[in-house]
DSSP file (Angstrom, degrees, kcal/mol; ACC not computed):
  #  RESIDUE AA STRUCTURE BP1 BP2  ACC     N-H-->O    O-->H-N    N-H-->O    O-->H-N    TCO  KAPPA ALPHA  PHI   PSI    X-CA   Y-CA   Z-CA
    1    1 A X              0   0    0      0, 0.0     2,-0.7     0, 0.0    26,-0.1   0.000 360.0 360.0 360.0 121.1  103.9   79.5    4.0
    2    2 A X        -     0   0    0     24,-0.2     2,-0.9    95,-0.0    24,-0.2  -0.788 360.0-162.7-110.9 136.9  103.6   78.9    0.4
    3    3 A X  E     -A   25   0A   0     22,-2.4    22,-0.8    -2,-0.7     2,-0.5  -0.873   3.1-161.1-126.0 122.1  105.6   81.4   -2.0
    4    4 A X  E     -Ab  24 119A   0     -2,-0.9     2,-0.6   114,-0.6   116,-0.6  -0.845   6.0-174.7-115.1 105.6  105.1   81.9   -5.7
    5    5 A X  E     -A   23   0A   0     18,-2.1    18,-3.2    -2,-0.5     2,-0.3  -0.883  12.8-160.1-114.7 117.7  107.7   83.4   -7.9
    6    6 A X  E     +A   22   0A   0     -2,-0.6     2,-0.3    16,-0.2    16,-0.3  -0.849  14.3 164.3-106.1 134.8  106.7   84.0  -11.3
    7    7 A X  E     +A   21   0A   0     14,-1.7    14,-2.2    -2,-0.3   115,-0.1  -0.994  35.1  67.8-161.0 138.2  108.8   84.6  -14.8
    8    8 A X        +     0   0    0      1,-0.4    11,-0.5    -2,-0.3    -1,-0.1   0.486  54.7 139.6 127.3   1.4  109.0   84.8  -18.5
    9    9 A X        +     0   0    0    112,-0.1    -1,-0.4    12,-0.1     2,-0.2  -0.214  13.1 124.8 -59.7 173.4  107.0   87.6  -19.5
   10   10 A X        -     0   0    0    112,-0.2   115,-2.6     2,-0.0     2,-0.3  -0.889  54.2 -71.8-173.1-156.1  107.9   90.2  -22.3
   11   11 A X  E     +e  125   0B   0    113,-0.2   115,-0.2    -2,-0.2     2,-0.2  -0.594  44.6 169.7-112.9 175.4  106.4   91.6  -25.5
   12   12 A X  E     -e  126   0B   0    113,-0.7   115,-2.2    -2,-0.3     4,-0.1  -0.869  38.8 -89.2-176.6 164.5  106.0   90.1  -28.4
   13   13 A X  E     -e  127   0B   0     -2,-0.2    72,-0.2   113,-0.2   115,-0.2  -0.439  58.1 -93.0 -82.4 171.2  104.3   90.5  -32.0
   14   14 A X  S    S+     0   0    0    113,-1.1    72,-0.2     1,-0.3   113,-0.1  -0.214 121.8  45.6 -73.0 170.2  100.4   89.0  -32.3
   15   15 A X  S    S+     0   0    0     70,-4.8     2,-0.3     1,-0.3    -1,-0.3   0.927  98.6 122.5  75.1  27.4  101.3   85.4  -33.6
   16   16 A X        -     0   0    0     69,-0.3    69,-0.9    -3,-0.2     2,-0.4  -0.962  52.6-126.9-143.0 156.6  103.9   85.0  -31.1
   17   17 A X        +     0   0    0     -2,-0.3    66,-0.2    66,-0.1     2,-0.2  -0.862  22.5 161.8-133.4 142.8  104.8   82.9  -28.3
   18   18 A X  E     - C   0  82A   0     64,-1.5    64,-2.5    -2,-0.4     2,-0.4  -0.630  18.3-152.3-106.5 162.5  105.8   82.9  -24.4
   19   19 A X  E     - C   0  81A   0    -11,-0.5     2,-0.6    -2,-0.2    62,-0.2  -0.991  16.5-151.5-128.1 159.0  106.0   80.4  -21.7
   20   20 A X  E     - C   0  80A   0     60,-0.7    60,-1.5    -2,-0.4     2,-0.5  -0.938   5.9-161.6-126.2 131.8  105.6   81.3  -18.1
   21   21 A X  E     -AC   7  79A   0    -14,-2.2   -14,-1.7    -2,-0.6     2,-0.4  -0.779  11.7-173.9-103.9 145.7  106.7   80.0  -15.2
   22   22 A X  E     -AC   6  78A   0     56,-2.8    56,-2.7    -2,-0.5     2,-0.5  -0.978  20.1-150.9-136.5 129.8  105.6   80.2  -11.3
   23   23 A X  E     -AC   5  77A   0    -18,-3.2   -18,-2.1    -2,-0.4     2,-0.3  -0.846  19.6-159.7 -84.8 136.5  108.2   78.3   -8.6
   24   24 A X  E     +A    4   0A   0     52,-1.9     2,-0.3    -2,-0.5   -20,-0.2  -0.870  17.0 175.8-109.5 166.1  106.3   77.4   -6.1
   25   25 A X  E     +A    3   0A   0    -22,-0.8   -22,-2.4    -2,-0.3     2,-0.3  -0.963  37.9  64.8-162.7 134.3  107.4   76.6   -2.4
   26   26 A X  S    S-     0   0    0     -2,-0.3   -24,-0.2   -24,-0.2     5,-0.1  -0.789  88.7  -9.4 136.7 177.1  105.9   75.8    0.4
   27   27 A X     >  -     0   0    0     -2,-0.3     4,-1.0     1,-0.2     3,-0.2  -0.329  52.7-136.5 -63.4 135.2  103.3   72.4    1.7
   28   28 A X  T  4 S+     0   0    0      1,-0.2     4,-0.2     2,-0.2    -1,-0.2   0.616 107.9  63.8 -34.4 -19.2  102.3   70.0   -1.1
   29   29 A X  T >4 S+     0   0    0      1,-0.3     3,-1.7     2,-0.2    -1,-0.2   0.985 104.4  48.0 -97.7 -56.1   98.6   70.0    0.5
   30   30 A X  T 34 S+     0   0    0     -3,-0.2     3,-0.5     1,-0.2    -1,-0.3   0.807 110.8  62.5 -36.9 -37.9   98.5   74.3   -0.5
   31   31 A X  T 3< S+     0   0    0     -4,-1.0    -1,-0.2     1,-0.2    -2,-0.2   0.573  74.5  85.1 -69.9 -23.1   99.8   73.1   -3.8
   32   32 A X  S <  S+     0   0    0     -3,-1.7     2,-0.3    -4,-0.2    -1,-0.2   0.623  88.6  47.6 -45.3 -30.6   97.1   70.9   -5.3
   33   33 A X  S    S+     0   0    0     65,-1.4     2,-0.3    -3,-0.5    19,-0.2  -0.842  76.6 165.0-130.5  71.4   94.8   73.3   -7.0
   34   34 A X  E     +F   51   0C   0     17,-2.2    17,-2.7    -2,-0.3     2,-0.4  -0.735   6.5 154.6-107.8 123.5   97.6   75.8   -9.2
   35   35 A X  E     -FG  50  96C   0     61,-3.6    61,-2.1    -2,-0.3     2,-0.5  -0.962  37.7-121.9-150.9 176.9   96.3   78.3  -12.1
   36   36 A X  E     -FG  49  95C   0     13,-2.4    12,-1.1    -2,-0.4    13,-0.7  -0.897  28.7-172.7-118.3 131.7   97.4   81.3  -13.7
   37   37 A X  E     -FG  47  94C   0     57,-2.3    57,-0.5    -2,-0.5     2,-0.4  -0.540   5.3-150.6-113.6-170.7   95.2   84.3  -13.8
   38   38 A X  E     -FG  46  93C   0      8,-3.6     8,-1.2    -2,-0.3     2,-0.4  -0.885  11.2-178.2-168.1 156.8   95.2   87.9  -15.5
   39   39 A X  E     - G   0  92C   0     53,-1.5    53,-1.4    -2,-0.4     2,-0.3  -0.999   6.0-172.7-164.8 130.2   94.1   91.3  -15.1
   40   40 A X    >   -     0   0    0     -2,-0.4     3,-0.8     4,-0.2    51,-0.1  -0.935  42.1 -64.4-138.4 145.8   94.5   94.2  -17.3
   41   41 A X  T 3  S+     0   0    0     -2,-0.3     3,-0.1     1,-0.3    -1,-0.0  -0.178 117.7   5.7 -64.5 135.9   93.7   97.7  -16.6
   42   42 A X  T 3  S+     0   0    0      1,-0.4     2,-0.3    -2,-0.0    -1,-0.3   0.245 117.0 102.0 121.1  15.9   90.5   99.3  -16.0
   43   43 A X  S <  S-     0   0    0     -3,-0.8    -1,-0.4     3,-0.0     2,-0.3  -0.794  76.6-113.2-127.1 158.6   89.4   95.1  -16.1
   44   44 A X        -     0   0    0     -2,-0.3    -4,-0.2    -3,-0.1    -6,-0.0  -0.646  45.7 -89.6 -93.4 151.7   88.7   92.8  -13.3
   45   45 A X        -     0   0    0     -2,-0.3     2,-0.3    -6,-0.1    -6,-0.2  -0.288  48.7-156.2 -70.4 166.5   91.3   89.7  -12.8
   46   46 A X  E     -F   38   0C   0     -8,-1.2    -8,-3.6    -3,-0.1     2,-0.2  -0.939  23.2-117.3-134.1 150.2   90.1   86.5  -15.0
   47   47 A X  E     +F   37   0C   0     62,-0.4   -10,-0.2    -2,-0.3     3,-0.1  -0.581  35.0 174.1 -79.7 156.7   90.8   83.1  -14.5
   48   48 A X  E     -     0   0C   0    -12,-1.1    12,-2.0    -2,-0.2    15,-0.3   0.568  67.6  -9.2-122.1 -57.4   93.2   81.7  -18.0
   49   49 A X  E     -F   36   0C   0    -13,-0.7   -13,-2.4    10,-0.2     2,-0.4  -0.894  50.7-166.1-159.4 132.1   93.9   78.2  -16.4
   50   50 A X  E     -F   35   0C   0    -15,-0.2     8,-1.5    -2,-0.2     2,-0.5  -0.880   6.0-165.4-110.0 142.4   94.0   75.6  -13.5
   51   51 A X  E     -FH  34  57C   0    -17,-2.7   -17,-2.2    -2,-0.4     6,-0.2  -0.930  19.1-141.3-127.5 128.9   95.6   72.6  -13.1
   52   52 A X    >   -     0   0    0      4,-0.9     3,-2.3    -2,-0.5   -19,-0.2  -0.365  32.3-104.8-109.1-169.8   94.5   70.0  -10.3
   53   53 A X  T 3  S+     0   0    0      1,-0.4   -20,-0.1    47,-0.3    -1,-0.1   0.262 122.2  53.5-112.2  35.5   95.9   68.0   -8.3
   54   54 A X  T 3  S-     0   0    0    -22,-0.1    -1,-0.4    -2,-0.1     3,-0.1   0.409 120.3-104.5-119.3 -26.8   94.8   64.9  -10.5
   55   55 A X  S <  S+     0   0    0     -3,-2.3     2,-0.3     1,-0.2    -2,-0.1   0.681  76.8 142.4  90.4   7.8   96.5   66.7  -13.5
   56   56 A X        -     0   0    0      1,-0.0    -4,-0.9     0, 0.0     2,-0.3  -0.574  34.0-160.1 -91.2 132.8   93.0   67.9  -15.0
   57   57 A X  B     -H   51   0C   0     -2,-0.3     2,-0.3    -6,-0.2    -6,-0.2  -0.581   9.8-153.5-101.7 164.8   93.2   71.1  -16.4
   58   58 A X        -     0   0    0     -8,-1.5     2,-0.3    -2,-0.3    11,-0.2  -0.807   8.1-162.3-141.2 169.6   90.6   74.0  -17.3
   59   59 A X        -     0   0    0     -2,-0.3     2,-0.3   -10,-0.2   -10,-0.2  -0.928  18.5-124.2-156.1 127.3   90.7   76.4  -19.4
   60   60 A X    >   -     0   0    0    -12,-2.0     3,-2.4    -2,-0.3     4,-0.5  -0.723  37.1-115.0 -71.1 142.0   88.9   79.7  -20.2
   61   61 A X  T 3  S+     0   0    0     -2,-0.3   -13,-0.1     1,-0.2    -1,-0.0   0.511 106.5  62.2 -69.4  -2.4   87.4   80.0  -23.5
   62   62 A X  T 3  S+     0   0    0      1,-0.1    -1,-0.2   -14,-0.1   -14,-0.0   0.582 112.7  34.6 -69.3 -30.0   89.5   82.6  -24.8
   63   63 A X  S <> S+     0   0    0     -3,-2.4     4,-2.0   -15,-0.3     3,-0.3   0.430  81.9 128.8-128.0  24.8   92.5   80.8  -24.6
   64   64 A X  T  4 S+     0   0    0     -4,-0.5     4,-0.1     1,-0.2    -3,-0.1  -0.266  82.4  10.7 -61.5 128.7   91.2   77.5  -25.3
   65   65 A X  T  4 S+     0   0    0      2,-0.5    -1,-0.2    -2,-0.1    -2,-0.1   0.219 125.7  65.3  96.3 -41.2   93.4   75.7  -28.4
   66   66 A X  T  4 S+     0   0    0     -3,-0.3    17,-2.6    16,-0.0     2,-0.3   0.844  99.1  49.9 -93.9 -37.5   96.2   78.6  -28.0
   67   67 A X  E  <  -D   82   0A   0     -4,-2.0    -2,-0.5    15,-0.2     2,-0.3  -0.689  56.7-166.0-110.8 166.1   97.4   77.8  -24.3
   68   68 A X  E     -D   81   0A   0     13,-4.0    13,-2.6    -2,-0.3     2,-0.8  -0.908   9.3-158.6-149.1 106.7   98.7   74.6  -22.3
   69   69 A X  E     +D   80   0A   0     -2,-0.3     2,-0.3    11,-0.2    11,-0.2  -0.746  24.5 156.6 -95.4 122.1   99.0   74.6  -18.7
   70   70 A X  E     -D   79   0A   0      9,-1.5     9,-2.6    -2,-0.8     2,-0.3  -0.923  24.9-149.0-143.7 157.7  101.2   72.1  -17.2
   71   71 A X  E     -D   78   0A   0      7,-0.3     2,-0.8    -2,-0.3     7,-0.2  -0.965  14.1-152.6-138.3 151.5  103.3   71.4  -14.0
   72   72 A X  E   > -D   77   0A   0      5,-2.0     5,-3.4    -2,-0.3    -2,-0.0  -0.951  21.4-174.9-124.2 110.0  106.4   69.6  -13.3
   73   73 A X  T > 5S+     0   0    0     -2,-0.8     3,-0.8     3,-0.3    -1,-0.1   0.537  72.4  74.4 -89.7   1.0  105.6   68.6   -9.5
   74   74 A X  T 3 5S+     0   0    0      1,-0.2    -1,-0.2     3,-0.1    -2,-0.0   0.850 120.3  14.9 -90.3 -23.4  109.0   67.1   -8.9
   75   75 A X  T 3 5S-     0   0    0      2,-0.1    -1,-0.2    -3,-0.0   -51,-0.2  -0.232 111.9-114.8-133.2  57.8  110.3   70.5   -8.8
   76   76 A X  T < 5 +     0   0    0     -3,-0.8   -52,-1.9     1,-0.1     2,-0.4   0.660  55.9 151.6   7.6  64.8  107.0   72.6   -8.4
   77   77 A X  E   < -CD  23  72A   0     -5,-3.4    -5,-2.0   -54,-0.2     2,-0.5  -0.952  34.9-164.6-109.1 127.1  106.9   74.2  -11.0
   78   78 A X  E     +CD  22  71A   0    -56,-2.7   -56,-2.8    -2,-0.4    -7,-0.3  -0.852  22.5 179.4-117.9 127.9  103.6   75.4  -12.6
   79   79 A X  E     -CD  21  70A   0     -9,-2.6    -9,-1.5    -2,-0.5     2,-0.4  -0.749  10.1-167.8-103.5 141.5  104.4   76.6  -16.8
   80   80 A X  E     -CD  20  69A   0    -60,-1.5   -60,-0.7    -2,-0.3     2,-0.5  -0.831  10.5-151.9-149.4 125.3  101.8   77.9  -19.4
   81   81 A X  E     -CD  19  68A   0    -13,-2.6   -13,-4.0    -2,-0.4     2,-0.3  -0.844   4.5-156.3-111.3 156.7  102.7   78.1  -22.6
   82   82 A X  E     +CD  18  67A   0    -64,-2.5   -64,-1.5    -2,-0.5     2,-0.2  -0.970  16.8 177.7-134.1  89.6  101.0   80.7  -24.6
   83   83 A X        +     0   0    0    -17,-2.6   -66,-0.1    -2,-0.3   -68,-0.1  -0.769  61.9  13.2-102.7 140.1  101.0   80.1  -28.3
   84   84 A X  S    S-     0   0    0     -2,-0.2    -1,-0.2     1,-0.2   -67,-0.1   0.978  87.1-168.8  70.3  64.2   99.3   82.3  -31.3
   85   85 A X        -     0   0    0    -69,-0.9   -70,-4.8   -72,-0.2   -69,-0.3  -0.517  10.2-158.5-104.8 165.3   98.7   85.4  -28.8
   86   86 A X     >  -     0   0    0    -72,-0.2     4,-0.7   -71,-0.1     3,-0.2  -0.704  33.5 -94.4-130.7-175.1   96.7   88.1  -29.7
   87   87 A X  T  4 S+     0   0    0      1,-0.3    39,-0.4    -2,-0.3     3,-0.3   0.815 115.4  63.6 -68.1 -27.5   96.6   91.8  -28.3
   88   88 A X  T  4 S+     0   0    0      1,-0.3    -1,-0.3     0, 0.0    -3,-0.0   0.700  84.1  71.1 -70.1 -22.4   93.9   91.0  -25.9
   89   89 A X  T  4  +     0   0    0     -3,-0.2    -1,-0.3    37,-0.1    -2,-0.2   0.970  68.3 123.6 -89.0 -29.6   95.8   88.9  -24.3
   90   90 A X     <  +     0   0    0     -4,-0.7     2,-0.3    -3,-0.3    35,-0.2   0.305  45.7 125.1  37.5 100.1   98.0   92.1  -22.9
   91   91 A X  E    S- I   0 124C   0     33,-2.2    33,-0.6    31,-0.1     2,-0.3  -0.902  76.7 -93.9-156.2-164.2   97.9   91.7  -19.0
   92   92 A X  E     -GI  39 123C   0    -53,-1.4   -53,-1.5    -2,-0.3     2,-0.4  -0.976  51.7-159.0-101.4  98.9   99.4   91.4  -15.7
   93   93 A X  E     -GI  38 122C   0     29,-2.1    29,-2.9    30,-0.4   -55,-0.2  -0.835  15.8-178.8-101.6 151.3   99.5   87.0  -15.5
   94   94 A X  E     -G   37   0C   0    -57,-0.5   -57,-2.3    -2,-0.4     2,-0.1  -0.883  20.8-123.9-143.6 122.3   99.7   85.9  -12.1
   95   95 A X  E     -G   36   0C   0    -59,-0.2    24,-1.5    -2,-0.2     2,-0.3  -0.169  23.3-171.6 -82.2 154.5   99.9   82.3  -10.4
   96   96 A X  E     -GJ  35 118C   0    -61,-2.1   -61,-3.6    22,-0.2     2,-0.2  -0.982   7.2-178.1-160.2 123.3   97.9   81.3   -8.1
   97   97 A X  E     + J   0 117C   0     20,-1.0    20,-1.6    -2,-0.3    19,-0.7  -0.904  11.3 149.8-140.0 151.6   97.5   77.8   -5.2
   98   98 A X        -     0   0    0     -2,-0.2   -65,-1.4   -68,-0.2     2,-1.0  -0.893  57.0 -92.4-165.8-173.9   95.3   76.5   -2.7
   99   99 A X        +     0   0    0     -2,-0.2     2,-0.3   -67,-0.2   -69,-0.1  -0.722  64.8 155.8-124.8  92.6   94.3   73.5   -1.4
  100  100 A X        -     0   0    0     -2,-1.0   -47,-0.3     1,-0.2    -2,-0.1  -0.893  45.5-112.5-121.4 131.6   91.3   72.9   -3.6
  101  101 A X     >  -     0   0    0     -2,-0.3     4,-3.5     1,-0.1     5,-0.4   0.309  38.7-106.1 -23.4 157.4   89.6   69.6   -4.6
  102  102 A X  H  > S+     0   0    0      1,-0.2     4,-1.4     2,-0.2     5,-0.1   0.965 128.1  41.5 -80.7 -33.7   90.0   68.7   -8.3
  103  103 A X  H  > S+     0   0    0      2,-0.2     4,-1.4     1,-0.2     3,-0.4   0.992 115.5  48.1 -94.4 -18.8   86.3   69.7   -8.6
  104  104 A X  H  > S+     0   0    0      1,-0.2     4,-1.5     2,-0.2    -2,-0.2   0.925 112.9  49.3 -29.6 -56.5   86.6   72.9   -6.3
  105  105 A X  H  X S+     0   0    0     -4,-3.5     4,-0.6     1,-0.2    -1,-0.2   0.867 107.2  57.0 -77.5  -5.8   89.7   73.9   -8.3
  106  106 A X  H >< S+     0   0    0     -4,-1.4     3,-0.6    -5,-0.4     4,-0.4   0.996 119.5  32.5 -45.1 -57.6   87.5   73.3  -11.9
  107  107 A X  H 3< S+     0   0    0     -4,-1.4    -1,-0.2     1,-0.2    -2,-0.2   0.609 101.1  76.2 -87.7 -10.6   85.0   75.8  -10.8
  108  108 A X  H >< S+     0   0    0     -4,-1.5     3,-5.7    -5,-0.2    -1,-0.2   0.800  75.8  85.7 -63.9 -28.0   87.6   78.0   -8.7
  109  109 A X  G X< S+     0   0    0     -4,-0.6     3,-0.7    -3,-0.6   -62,-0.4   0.960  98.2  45.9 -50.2 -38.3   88.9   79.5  -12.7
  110  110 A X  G 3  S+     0   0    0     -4,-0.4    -1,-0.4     1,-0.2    -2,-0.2   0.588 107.3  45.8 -87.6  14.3   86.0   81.8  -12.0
  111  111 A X  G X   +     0   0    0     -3,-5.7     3,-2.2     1,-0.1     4,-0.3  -0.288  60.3 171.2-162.5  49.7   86.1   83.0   -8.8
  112  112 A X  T <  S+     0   0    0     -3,-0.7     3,-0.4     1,-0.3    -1,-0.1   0.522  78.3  71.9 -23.5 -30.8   89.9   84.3   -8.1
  113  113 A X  T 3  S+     0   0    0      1,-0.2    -1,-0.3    -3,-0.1    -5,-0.0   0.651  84.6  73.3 -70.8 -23.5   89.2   85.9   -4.9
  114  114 A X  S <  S+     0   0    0     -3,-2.2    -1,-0.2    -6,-0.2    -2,-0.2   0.922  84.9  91.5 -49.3 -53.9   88.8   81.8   -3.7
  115  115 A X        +     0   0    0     -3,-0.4   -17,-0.1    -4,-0.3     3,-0.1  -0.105  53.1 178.7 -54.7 128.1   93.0   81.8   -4.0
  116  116 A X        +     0   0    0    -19,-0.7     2,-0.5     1,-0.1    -1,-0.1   0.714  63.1  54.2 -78.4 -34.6   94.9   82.6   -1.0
  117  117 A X  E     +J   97   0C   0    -20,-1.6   -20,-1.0   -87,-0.1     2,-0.5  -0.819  69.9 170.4-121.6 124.4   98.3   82.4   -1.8
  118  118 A X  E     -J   96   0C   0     -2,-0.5  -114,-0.6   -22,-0.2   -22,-0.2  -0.875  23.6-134.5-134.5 175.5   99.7   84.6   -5.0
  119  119 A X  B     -b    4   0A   0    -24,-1.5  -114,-0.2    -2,-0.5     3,-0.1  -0.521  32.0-102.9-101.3 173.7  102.7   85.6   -6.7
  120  120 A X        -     0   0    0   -116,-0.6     2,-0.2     1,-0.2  -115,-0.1   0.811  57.2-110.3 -39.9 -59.3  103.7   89.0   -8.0
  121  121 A X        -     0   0    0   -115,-0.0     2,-0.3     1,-0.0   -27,-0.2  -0.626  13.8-129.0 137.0 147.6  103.3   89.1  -11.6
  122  122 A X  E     -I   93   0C   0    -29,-2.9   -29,-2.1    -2,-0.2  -112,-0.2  -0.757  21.2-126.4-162.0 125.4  104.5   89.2  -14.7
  123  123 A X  E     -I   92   0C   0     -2,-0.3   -30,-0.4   -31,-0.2   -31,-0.2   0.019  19.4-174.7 -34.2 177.1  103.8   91.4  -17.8
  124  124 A X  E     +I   91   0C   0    -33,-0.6   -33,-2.2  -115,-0.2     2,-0.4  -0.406   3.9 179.0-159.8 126.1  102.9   90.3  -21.2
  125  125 A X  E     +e   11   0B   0   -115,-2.6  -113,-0.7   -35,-0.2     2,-0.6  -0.939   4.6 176.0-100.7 108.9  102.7   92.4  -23.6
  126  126 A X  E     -e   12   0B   0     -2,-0.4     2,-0.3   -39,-0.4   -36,-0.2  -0.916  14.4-153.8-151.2 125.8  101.8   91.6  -27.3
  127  127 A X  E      e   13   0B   0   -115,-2.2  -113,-1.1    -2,-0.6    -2,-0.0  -0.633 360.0 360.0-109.5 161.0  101.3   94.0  -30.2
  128  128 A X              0   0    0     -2,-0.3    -1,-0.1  -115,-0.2  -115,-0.1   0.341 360.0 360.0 -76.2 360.0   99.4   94.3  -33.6
């Protein structure tokens, strides 16, 4: 049973920066393939970032250059800090595992419904 606990939204002004965290818990094997997604109303969820179980990371092109997704596996924890944010980026971020090849999770950024296991959520808000 894997459990994803997520934290570290808020607001903030554009230019400004958060970091997020998701604990994870549960078997390493579920763990391999970890990203953060987001979904804002009236919008369908989007992939932001994945990180694999090699330590290669993806990116969407929106938040390529502004975010850094990274994990501290000794105490699962999967972070993305979120630097220079702009108003679009305004969502519901949510964390996300499975137990995906490093090229399964590359291509996975696109295709959220892939994810089994999620967390709750966490705001961000960030205004003009």
């Amino acid at each position: 049973q894997v459990q994803l606990v997520e934290s570290g939204g808020g607001s903030v002004q554009s230019g400004g920066s958060l970091r997020l965290s998701c604990a994870a818990s549960g078997p390493t094997y579920k763990l391999m393939c970890m990203g953060w997604f987001r979904q804002s109303p009236g919008k369908e969820r989007e992939g932001v970032a994945l990180i694999d179980g090699l330590s290669a990371t993806t990116y969407s092109d929106s938040v390529k250059g502004r975010f850094t997704i990274s994990r501290d596996s000794a105490n699962d924890t999967l972070y993305l800090q979120m630097n220079s944010l702009k108003p679009e980026d305004t969502a519901m971020y949510s964390c996300a595992a499975d137990n995906f090849s490093p090229r399964n999770c590359r291509v996975s950024v696109a295709d959220p419904r892939s994810f089994d296991n999620w967390g709750q959520g966490t705001q961000v808000t960030v205004s003009s």
